[in-house]
C-alpha positions in Angstrom: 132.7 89.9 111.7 133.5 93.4 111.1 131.9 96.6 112.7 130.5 99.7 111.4 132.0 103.5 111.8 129.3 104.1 114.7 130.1 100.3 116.2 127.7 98.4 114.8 128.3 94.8 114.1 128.4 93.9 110.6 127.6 90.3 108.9 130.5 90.4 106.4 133.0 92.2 105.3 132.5 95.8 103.5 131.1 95.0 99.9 129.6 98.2 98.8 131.6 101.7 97.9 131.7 104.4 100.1 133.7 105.6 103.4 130.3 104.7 105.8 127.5 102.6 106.4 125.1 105.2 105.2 126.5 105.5 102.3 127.0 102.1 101.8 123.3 101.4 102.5 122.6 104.2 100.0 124.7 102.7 96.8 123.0 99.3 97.4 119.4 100.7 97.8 120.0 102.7 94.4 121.2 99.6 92.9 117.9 97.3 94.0 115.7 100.3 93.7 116.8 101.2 90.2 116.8 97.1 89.2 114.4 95.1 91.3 112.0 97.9 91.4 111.4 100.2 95.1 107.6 98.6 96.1 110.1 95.0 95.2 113.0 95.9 97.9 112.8 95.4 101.7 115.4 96.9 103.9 116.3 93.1 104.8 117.2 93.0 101.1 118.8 96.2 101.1 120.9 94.9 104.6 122.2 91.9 103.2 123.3 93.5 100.0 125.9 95.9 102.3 126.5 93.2 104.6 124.3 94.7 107.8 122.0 93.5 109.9 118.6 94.9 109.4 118.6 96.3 112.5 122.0 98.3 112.0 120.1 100.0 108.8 117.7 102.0 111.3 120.3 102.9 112.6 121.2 105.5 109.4 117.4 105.5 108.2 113.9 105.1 109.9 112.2 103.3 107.2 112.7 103.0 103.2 111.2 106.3 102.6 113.6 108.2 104.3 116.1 105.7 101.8 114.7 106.7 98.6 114.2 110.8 99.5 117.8 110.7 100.1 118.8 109.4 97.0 116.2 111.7 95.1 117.4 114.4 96.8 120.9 113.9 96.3 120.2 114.3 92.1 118.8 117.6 92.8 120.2 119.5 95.4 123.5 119.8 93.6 122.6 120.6 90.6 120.3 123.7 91.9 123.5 125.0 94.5 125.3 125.0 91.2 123.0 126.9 89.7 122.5 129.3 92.2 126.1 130.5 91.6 126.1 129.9 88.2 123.1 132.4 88.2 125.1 135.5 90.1 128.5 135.3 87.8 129.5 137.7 85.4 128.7 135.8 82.4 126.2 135.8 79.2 123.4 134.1 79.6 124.0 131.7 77.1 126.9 130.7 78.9 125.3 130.2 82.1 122.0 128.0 80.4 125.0 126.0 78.9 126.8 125.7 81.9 123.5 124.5 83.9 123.0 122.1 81.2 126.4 120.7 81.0 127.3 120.1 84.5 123.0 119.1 84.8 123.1 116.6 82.5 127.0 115.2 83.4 125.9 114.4 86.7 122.9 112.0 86.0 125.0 110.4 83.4 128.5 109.9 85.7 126.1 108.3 88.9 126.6 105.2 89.3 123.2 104.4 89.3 120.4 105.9 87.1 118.3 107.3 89.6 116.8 109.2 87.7 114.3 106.6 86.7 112.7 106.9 89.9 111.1 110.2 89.5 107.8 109.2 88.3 107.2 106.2 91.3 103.7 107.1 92.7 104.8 107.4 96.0 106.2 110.4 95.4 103.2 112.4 95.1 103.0 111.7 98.8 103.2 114.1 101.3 106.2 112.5 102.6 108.5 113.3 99.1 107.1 117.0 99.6 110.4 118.2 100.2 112.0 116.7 97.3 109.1 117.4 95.1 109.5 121.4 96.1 113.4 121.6 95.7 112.5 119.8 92.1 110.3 122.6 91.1 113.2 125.1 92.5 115.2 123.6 89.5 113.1 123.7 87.3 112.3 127.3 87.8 116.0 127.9 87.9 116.4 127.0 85.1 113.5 128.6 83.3 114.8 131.8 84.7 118.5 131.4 83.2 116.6 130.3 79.4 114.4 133.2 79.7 117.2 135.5 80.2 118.8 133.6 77.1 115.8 134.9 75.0 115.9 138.3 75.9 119.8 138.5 75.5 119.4 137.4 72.3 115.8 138.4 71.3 115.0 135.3 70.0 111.4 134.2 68.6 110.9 131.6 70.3 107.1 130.1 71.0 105.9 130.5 74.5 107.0 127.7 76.6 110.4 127.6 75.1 112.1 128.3 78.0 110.5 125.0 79.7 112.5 123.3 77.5 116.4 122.7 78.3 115.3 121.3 81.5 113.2 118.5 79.8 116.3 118.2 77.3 118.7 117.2 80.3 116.3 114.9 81.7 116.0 113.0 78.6 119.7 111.7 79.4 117.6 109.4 82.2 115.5 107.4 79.4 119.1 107.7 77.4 120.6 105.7 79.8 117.5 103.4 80.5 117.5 102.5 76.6 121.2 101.8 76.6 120.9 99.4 79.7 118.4 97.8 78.4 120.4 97.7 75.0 118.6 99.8 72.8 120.1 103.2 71.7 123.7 104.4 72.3 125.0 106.3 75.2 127.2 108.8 73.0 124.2 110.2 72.3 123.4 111.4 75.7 127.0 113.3 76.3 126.7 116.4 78.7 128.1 118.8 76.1 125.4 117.8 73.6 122.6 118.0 76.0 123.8 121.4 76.8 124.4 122.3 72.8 120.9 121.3 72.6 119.6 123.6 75.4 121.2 126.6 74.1 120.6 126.2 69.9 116.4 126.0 71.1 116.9 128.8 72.6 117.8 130.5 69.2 121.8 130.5 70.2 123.1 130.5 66.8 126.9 130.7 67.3 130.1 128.7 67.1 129.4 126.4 70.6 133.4 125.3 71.2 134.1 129.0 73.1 130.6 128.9 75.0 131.5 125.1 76.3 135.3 126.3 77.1 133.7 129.6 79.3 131.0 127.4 80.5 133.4 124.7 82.1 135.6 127.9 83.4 132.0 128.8 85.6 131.4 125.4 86.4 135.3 125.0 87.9 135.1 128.4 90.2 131.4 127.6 90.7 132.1 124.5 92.3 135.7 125.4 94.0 133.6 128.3 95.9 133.1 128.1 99.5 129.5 129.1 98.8 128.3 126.4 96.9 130.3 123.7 99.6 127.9 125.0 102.2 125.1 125.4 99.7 125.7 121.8 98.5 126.3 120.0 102.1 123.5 122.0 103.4 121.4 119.7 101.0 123.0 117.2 102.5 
């Protein structure tokens, strides 16, 4: 029998990825929530599949919910500290709704787990997923405000509600990888750089795309090497 970082006895030997418990607990709970389903998995489940006793999970987590908001949150509160800073650079606008897009849509296709898929459980109209539900929303503006300045930069006639749209594009990367896993479609077609192509050419973005995806991934890099977005991102945490 092994023990946990904060001394906790465990059942077996470590079995899950990750340098603690918590996030231990969290990679199996993604797995069972995204496969069993989330009203199907128990925290005894979600125990023995890191190799805890139950009553070592409440240790990291008071109940399930708590669980699941983490995970949820986790898919969006990088993604918007990114965008924050990719929002004040000194950049085109088309560069920064393609950077958003690209580094958006690379992230829920590189998680391990498609947690995506989760978004539209019913309990998260709850007042208890408030929270996540409100720092969703942030993104979604966020990223309406970057497209809108995309249309004015370029004057583009575009229908009303345009601007709405290259968030729903990256999102469609979680029924891309939900079709694949269930063997249907193919995951190529769900690549980062063609989500954020996508984003930018409904937009009215004309252009060659190989220079706007070589500046975007230039923000993306300094974006993410700032100190600003580390405390932005572990404040999310």
């Amino acid at each position: 029998m092994s023990v946990t970082g904060a001394g906790r006895p465990r059942l077996a030997t470590k079995k899950r990825p990750g340098d603690t418990a918590r996030e231990e607990i969290l990679d199996a709970s993604a797995e069972l929530f995204t496969t069993r389903g989330y009203t199907n998995t128990s925290t005894r489940m979600i125990a023995d599949a890191v190799g805890l006793r139950q009553a070592s999970l409440y240790h990291h987590f008071s109940n399930k919910d708590d669980i699941l908001d983490s995970l949820l949150s986790g898919t969006v509160d990088e993604p918007l500290a990114v965008g924050q800073g990719i929002q004040g650079v000194e950049e085109s606008a088309v560069v920064k709704m393609y950077a958003m897009a690209w580094f958006d849509a690379d992230q829920l296709s590189r998680s391990r787990w498609n947690l995506g898929a989760l978004y539209l459980l019913p309990e998260l109209r709850t007042d208890r997923f408030g929270s996540f539900r409100e720092s969703r929303f942030t993104l979604m503006n966020l990223y309406a405000t970057i497209a809108g300045g995309v249309v004015q930069e370029l004057e583009s006639d575009v229908s009303a509600g345009t601007e709405e749209l290259p968030f729903r594009l990256v999102e469609t990367i979680v029924n891309g990888r939900a079709d694949t896993e269930n063997g249907r479609g193919s995951a190529g077609l769900h690549h980062a750089s063609l989500i954020a192509t996508a984003a930018v050419r409904v937009l009215g973005f004309p252009g060659d795309i190989d220079g706007i995806h070589d500046r975007a991934v230039r923000v993306v890099a300094d974006v993410t090497a700032s100190s600003i977005f580390e405390k932005k991102a572990g404040h999310g945490q």
